[in-house]
C-alpha positions in Angstrom: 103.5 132.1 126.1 104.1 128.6 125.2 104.2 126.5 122.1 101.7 124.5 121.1 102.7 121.5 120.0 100.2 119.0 118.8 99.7 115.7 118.0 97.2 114.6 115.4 97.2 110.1 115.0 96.1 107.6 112.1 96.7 104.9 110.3 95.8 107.9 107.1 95.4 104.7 104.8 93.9 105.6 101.7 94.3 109.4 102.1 91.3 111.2 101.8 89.3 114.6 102.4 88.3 113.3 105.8 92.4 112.9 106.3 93.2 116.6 105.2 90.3 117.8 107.2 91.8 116.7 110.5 95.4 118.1 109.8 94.2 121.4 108.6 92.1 121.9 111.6 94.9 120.4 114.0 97.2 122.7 112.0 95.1 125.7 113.1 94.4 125.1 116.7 98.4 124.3 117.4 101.9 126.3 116.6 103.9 122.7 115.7 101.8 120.0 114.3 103.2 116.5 114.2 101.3 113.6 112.4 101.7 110.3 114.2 101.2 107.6 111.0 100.2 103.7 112.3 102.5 101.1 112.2 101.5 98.5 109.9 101.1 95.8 112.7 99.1 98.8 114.9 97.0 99.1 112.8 96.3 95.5 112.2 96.0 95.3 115.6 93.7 98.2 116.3 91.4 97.8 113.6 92.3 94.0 112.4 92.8 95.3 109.0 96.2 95.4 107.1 96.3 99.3 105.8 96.1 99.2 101.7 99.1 101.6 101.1 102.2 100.6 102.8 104.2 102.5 105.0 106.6 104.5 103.5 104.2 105.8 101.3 101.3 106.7 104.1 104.9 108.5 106.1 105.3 110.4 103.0 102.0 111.6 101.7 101.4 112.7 105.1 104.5 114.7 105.4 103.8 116.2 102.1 100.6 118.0 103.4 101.8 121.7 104.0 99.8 121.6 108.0 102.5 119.1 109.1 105.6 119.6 110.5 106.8 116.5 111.4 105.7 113.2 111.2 106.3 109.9 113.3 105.9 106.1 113.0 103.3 105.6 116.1 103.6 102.4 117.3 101.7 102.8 120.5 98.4 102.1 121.4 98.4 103.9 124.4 99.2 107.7 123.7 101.2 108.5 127.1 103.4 106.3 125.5 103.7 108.4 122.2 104.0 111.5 124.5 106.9 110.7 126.6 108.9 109.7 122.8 107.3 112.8 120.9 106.5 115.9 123.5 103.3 117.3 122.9 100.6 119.3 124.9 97.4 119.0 122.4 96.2 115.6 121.2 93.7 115.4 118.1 91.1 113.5 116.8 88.0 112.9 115.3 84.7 112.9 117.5 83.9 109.7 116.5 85.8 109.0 119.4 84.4 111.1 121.7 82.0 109.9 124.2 83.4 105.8 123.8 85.0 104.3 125.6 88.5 104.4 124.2 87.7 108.3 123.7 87.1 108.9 127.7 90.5 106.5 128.4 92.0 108.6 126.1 91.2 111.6 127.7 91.8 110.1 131.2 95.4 109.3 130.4 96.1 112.7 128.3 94.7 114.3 131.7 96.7 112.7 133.7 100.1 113.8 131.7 98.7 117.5 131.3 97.3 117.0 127.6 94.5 118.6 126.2 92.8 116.7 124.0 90.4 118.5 120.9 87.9 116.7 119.0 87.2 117.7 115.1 84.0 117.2 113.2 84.2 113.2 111.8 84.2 113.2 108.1 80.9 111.3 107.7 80.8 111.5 103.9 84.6 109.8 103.3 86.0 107.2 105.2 89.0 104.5 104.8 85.9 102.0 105.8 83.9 103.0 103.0 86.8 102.9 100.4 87.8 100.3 101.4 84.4 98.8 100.8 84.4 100.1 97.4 87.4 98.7 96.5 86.4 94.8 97.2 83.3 95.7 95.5 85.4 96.3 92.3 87.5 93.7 92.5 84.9 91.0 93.0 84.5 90.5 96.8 88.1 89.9 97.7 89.6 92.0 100.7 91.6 95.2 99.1 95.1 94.5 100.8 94.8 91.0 99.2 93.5 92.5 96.3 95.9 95.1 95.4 98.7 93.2 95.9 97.9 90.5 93.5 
């Protein structure tokens, strides 16, 4: 029989229950589980937003949660990429994506490279988006990562 080894990928910005969901499921559908954490200048890229907690401290409250294994720097937008540096045969995320665009390219290239790729119920409740919201409302309008850092 052969190891799964999955692959679950986020910025995990402002770690939440929406966060935890995702690598508890992923945890349970896979026998390895390693969390691919955003670059910085992905994720600016990606969702033109500079994440609120920096780096090294999104790396490390992500492999401080007892589903992951390992955990990665993913500086990739396109996940064949990811694969050929990491290995893994299960790719996870939330069904927001599924259905869009980027979710049927992301399937398309996971097919392509032998990757299955499972979709988990989208935290509808909690979001970075909505935190992130909240936070500029508290501090007067301006944008959190300008805000925080102040």
């Amino acid at each position: 029989m052969a190891v799964r080894i999955g692959y679950a990928s986020g910025a995990y910005d402002l770690f939440h229950i929406g966060h935890l969901n995702l690598l508890k499921h992923a945890r349970s559908q896979c026998d390895y589980l390693i969390a691919g954490v955003a670059s910085t200048e992905m994720t600016q890229r990606l969702k033109g937003t500079t994440p609120v907690i920096p780096l090294a401290e999104r790396l490390e409250i992500v492999r401080s949660v007892r589903y992951v294994d390992a955990v990665v720097v993913d500086t990739h937008v396109n996940k064949a990429d990811t694969w050929q540096e990491v290995g893994f045969n299960i790719f996870f995320k939330g069904d927001d994506w599924k259905g869009t665009e980027k979710g049927e390219r992301l399937e398309q290239d996971m097919a392509r490279i032998g990757v299955e790729v499972v979709y988990f119920p989208y935290t509808v409740s909690t979001s970075s988006t909505v935190l992130r919201r909240a936070l500029t409302l508290l501090d007067g309008g301006r944008a959190p990562d300008t805000a925080l850092k102040a």
